[in-house]
Each structure stands twice: as C-alpha cells, then as structure tokens.
C-alpha positions as CSV (number, residue, x, y, z in Angstrom):
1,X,0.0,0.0,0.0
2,X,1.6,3.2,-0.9
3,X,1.9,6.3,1.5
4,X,-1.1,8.0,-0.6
5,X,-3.7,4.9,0.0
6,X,-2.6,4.5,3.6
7,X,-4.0,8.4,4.0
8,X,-7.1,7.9,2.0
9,X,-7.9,5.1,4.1
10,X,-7.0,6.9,7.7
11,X,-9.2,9.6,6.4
12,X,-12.0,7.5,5.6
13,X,-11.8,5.6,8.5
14,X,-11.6,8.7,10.5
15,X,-14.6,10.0,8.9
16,X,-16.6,7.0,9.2
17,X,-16.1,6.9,13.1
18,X,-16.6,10.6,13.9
19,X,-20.4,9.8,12.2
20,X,-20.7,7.0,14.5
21,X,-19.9,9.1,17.3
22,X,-21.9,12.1,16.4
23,X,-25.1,9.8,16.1
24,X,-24.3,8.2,18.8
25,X,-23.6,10.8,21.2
26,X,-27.0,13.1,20.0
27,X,-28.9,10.0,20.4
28,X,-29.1,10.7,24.2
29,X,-28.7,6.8,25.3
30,X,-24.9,7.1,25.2
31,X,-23.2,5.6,28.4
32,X,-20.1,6.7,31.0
33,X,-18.2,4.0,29.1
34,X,-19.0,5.0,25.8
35,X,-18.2,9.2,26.4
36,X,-14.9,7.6,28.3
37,X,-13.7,6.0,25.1
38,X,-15.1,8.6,23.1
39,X,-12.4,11.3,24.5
40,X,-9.9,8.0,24.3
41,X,-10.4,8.0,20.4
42,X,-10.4,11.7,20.0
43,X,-7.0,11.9,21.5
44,X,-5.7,9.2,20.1
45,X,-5.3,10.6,16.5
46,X,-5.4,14.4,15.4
47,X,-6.9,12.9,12.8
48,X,-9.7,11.4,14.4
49,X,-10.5,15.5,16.4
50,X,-10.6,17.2,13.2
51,X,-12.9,14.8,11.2
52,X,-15.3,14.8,14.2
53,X,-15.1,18.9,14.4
54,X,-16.2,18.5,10.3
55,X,-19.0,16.6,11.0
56,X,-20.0,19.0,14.0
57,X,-19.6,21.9,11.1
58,X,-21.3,19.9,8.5
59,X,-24.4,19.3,10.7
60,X,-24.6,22.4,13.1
61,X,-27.6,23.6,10.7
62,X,-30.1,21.7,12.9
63,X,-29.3,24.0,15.9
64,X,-30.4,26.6,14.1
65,X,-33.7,25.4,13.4
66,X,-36.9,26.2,16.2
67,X,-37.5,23.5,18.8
68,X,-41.8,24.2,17.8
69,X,-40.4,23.7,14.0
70,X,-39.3,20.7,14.5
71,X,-42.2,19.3,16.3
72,X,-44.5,20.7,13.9
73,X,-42.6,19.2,11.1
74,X,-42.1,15.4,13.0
75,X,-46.4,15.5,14.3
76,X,-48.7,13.3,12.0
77,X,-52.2,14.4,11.5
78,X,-53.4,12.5,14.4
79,X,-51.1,14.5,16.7
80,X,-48.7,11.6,17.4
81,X,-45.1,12.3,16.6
82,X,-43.9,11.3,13.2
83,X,-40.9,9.1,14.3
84,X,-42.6,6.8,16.4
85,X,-44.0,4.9,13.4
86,X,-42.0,2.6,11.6
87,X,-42.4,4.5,8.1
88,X,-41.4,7.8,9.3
89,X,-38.4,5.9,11.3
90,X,-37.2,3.9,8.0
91,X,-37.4,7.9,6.4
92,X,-35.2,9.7,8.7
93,X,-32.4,6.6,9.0
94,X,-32.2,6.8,4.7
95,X,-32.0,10.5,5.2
96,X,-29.1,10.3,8.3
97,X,-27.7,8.0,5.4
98,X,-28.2,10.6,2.8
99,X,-26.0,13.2,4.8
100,X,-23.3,10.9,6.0
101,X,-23.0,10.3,2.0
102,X,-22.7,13.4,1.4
103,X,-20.1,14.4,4.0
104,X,-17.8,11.8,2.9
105,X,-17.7,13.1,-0.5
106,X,-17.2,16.5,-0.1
107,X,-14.3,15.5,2.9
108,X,-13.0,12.7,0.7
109,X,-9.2,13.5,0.9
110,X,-7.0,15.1,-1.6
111,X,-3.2,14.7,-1.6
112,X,-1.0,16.4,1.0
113,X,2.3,17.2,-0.5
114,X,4.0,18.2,3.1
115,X,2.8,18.5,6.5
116,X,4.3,20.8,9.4
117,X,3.1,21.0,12.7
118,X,4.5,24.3,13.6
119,X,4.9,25.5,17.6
120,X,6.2,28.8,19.2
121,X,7.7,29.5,22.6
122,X,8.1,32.3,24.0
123,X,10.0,33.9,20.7
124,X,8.8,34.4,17.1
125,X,9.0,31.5,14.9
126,X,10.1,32.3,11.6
127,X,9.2,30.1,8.3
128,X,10.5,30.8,5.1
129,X,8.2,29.0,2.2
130,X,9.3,27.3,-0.9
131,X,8.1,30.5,-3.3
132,X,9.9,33.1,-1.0
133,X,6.7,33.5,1.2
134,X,7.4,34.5,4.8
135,X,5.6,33.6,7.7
136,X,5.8,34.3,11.2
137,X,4.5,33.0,13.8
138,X,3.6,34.6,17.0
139,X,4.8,33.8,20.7
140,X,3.1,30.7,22.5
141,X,1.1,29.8,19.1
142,X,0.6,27.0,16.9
143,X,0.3,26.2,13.4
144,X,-0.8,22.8,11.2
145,X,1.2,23.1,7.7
146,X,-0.9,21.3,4.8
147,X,0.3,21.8,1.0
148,X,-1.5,20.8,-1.4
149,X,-0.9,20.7,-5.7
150,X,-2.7,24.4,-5.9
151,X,-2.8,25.5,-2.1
152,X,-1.2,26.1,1.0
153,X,-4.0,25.5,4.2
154,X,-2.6,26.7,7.4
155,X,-4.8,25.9,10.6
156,X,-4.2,28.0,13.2
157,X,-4.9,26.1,16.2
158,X,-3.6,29.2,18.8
159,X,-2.3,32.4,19.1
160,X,-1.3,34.5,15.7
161,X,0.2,34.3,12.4
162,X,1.7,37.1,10.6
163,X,2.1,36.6,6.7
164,X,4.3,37.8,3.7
165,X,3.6,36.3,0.7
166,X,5.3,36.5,-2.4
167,X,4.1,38.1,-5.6
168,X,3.4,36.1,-7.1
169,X,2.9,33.5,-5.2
170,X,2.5,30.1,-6.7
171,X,-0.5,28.6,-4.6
172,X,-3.5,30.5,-3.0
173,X,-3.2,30.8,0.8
174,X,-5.5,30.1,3.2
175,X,-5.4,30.4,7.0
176,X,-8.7,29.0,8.9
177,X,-9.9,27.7,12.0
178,X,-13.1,25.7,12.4
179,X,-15.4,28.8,12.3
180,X,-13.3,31.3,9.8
181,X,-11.0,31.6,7.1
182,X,-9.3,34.0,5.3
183,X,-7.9,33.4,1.7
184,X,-5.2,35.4,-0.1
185,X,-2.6,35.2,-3.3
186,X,-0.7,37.9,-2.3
187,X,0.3,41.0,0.1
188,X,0.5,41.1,3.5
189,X,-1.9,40.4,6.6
190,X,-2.3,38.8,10.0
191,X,-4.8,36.3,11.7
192,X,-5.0,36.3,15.3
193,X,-7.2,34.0,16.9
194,X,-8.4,34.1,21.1
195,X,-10.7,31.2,22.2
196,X,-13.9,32.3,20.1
197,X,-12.9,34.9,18.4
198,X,-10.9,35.3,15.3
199,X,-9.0,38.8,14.0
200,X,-7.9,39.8,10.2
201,X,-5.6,42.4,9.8
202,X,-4.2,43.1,6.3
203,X,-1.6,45.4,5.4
204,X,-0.6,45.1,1.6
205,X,-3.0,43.2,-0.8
206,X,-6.4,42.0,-0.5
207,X,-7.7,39.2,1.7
208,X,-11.1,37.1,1.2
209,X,-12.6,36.2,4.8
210,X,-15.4,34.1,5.2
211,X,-17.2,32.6,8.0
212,X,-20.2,30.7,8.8
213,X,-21.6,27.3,7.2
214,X,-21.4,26.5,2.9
215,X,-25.6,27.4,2.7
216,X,-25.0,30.5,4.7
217,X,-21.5,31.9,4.3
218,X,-20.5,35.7,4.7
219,X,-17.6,36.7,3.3
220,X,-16.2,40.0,3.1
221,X,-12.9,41.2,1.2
222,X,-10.5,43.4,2.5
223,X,-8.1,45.7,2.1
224,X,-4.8,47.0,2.7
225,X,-5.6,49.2,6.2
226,X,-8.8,47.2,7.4
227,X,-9.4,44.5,9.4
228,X,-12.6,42.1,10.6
229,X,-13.2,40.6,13.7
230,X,-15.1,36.7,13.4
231,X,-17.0,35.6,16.7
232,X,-17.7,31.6,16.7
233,X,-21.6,32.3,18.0
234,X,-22.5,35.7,16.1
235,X,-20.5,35.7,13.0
236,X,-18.8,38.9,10.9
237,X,-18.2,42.2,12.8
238,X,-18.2,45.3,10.6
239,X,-14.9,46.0,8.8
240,X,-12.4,48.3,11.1
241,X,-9.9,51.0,10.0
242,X,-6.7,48.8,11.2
243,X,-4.4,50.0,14.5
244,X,-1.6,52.2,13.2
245,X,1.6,50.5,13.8
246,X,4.3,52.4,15.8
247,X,6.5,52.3,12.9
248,X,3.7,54.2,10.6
249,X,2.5,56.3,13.1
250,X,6.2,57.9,13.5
C-alpha cells in the first residue's frame, strides 16, 4: 500500500467513526463508558479530532432550526409524533444516510504534499516558504502546515500568524480555523485568533474572509488598512480601519 492509499484510508476511516460518534452521542442513550472512550479516540489521532469537528460543522444547521419547528414538522395528522412509526423511522435513517454520504464526498481527501506541525515558545518562529513566502508566527502559538498541488491551508490552532507572501505567489493561501477563514494570493496580513474569536488584519494586498456554514457563508474582502473581527456564536463584525503600527505612526 503506498503512502497516498494508507491516507485515504485513515481519512475515511476517520470519517466514518466521527459519524458513528456524532449519532451516537446526539442519540441521548450514550453511556459513562461509551463518552470515556469517546475522549480516548479523539486523543488518540489528530486525525480522528478534526474529522469529528467536520461533521459537528457539517451538521450544526439543525441548531439553528426552532424547537416548535421541529415538532410541527415530525407531528402526523393525528397529533402523534412522526418518528414513532416505523415509516417515518425507516425515512429519517435513509436520510441520516443521505448526509453521512454526502459528507464523505465532499471531505473525501486530496493529496498532502507536506505536513508541518508548527509550535512557538516564548520567541517568534520564523518560516521561510518554498516560493519566498514568509511567515511568522507569534509567541506561545501553533500552526498545522498542509500543502497541497494548488494550495497552502494553514490551521491556526492558537495564538497569531503574521504573513508575507510573495508576488506572485504560486498557490493561493488560506489560513482557517473551524469557524473562519481568510484566503489570499498575495500582500500582507495577519490572523489572530483568542478562544472564540478570530481577528484579520491586512496590510498590503487584498484578503477574502469568510465565515459561517457553505448554505449561509458571509464573506467580506479586504483591504490594505482594514481588518474584521469573526466571533464563533455571532458571526462577521463590521470591517475596522486597522491599528496604526508604531513604525507608521512615526
């Protein structure tokens, strides 16, 4: 099996278990056992937290919907809920089906050229990329590398990540975290991110940030001197005039 295949099948495996899990743990009849080796599996591969975080992404839509909504929408016309007839139950298990389906294809792996797992102390870590890009990386951060044939993802797990890129670059660049991204080809601009809450800052160039789920994305585009502030919970911000830096303001 070459190094390719093993991936595709650690991904897919990965995937297939974070669904289990999801059901499982939404289904409300999940044990002390079963949440015990839960947490075991998520820490067991960084693989296995970030396909499980997908699916939370994938799905979140049904938090969004209105507990009387839903009961309307699951209540027959004799006032008895949908799903406790056998019909209704077959339904909702093709259409559980349906989605898993439909996650796995649009999660199903493409091929990673390099991988870098990136971590700063109490310095600046500086990264020089293949094109002449520079990156830096603040104190006490962390960074996930991931290259692809015509991109660069970098997940920014904690703390801030300053970048130069060249121009032109060679690959679009794209620094995310589970709730935002921001997506640029060349120029200058910083990501910060603090628990929740996610900060753009972009000083040369122009930067494409967007946030939210694929059916109800907002994305802004800035540029150079503005910058956007991305809470988890309640989305975009408006767009700022950026901080004058000490060096500009002299």
């Amino acid at each position: 099996m070459t190094t390719y295949q093993g991936e595709l099948l650690e991904h897919t495996q990965a995937h297939a278990q974070a669904a289990y899990w999801f059901t499982r743990l939404n289904s409300g009849e999940a044990t002390a056992a079963e949440l015990r080796e839960f947490e075991d599996w998520r820490r067991d591969n960084p693989e296995n937290e970030r396909s499980y975080r997908y699916i939370c992404y994938f799905c979140d839509a049904s938090l969004d919907a209105p507990e009387h909504e839903i009961r309307r929408l699951l209540t027959g016309p004799d006032g008895k809920t949908a799903l406790s007839k056998p019909y209704y139950r077959g339904v909702l298990a093709g259409l559980v089906v349906f989605v898993l389906c439909l996650v796995v294809f649009f999660s199903w792996p493409e091929r990673v050229l390099r991988e870098e797992h990136l971590v700063a102390g109490a310095q600046t870590l500086e990264q020089r990329l293949v094109d002449g890009s520079v990156l830096l990386l603040g104190p006490d951060s962390v960074l996930e590398i991931r290259e692809y044939e015509d991109r660069l993802n970098l997940q920014l797990m904690r703390g801030q990540v300053f970048l130069q890129l060249a121009d032109p670059t060679e690959k679009s660049v794209t620094v995310f975290t589970n709730f935002a991204q921001a997506r640029a080809n060349r120029g200058q601009f910083s990501a910060f991110l603090d628990s929740n809450h996610m900060k753009f800052a972009v000083d040369t160039g122009s930067v494409e940030v967007s946030s939210g789920t694929w059916w109800r994305k907002q994305i802004r585009v800035l540029i150079p001197g503005q910058r956007l502030d991305v809470d988890r919970w309640s989305g975009m911000k408006r767009v700022q005039p950026a901080p004058v830096s000490p060096n500009e303001a002299d």
